[in-house]
N, C-alpha and C positions, 0 to 999 in steps of 0.2 A: 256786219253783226254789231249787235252794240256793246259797245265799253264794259264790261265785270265794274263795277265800282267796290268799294274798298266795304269789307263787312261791318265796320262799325256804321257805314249811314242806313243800315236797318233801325237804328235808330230814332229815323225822322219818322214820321205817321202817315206821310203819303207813299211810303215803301210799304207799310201796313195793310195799309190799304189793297197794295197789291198783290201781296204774298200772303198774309193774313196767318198762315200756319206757321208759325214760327217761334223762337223763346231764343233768349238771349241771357246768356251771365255774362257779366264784363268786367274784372279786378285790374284798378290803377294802382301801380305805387309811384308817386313823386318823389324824387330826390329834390332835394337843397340846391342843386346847381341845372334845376331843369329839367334833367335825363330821367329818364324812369322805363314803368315795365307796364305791360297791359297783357295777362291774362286771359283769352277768349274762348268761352261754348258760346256755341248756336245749336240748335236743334231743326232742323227742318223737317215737315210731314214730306214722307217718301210717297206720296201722293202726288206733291207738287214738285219735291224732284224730279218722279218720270214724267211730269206734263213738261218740264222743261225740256227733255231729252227727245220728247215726240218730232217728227218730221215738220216745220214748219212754224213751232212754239219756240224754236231756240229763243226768242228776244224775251221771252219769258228768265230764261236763267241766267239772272243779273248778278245773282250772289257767287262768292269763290268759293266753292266748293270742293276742291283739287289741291296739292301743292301748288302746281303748277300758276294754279291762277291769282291764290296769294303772292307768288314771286310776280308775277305780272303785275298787281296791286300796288305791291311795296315798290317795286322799282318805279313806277310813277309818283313816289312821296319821295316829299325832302324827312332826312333826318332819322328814317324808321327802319327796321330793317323784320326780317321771319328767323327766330332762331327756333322753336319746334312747331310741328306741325303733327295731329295725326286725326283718324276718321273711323267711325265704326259704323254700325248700323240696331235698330234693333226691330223690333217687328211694326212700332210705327215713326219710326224716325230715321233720318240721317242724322248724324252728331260729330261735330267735327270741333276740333279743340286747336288753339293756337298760339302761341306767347312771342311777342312781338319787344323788342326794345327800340324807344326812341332815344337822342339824345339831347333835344330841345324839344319845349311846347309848344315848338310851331311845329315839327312833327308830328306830335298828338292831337294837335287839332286838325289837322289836314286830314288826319285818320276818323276823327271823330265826326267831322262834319267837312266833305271835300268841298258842297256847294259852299261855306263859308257862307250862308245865310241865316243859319239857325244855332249859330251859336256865337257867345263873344267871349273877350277875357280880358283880362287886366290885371299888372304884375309881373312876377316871378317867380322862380321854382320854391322862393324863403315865405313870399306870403303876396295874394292874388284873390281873385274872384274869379270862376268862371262857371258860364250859364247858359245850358243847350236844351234844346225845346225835344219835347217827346210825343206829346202832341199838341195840335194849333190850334186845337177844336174847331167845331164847322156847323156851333148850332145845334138845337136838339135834334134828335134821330125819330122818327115814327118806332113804335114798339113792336112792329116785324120786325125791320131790321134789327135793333139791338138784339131781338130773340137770336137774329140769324148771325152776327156778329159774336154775343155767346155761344152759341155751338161752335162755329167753325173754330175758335180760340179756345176751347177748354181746354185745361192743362197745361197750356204754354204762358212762359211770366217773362217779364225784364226786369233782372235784378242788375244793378250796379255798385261795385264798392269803390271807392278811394283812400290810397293809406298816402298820409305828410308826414314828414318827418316832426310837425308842432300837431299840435290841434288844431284841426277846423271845424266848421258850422256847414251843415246841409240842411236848406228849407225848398221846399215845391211848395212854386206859383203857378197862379193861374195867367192869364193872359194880360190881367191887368193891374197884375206885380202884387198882389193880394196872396198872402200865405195860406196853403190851403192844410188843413188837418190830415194828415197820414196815418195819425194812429203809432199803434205797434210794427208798420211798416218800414220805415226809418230807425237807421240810429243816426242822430243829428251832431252829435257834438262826438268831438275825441279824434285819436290820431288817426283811425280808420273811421268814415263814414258811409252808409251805404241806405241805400231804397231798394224799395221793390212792389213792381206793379203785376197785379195780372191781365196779360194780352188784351183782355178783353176792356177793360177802364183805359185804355190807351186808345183802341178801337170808337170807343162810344163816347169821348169826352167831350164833352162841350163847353165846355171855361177853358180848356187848355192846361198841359203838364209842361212844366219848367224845372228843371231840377238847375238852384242854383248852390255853389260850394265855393266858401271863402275860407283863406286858412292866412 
């Protein structure tokens, strides 16, 4: 059966790609000496949780869904550990919530991006850069598709916050390091910083989303 990978690489867009119904909040707070805390919902369409659960589509259900399979997640990272976990349901979702503490940022990164391809960093827990891809873009889309990419993601968003103990800076690039306009989406400057996208501009992008944050 294949591997659970760790719920923050819902992140990347080629897990998008695959699961598609999905939403994401994700709250970091950094400490001064590295350690910190990571905050997590996800939202799954109970839709595609029972395709995962059908006879045969198991290799479908990659995300952790369970306690059981966040301990199996975290025990494969350095650094991170599960301190609460819990799951509800409502009439179109699974929704599962979890707060995680690392004690280095090589913990949080290993959680945030295991392939360690799409994301980088540099620094320390006092002041740093770090800058992970949300999507790679792949081109424009024919106007079917994004119709169909809208529907099947209505509703669902990926918002992420970061709190430092100083101030930081949050700007989203494009693919070719080009700042791209958010709007009232962002709050860019101050000790918490946060974005937020909906599913679907993650889905259809073709420049590419970069969220990078220096503090």
């Amino acid at each position: 059966m294949k591997q659970k990978i760790p719920a923050a690489v819902i992140l990347i867009s080629v897990f998008f790609m695959l699961s598609s119904c999905l939403g994401l909040k994700m709250d970091i707070a950094l400490n001064q000496n590295g350690s910190g805390t990571i905050n997590l919902e996800y939202r799954i369409s109970r839709s595609l949780d029972a395709l995962g659960r059908l006879d045969g589509n198991e290799r479908w259900n990659t995300i952790p869904v369970g306690k059981a399979d966040f301990d199996r997640t975290v025990d494969r990272l350095p650094d991170i550990k599960l301190t609460s976990f819990s799951s509800k349901e409502d009439d179109k979702n699974l929704i599962i919530n979890a707060k995680l503490d690392f004690t280095s940022i090589k913990g949080l990164l290993a959680f945030l991006d295991a392939s360690g391809q799409r994301s980088s960093f540099s620094g320390d827990g006092r002041s740093g850069r770090l800058e992970f891809t949300l999507s790679e873009g792949d081109g424009d889309k024919s106007p079917e598709l994004n119709e169909l990419l809208a529907a099947i993601s209505e509703s669902y968003s990926v918002d992420i916050g970061m709190s430092f103990a100083s101030d930081a800076v949050l700007n989203i690039k494009d693919n070719q390091g080009r700042i791209i306009e958010a709007g009232n989406k962002i709050t860019a400057r101050g000790k918490k910083v946060s974005c937020s996208f909906p599913l679907y501009e993650i889905l259809s992008s073709s420049r590419g989303i970069n969220v990078e944050v220096i503090w």
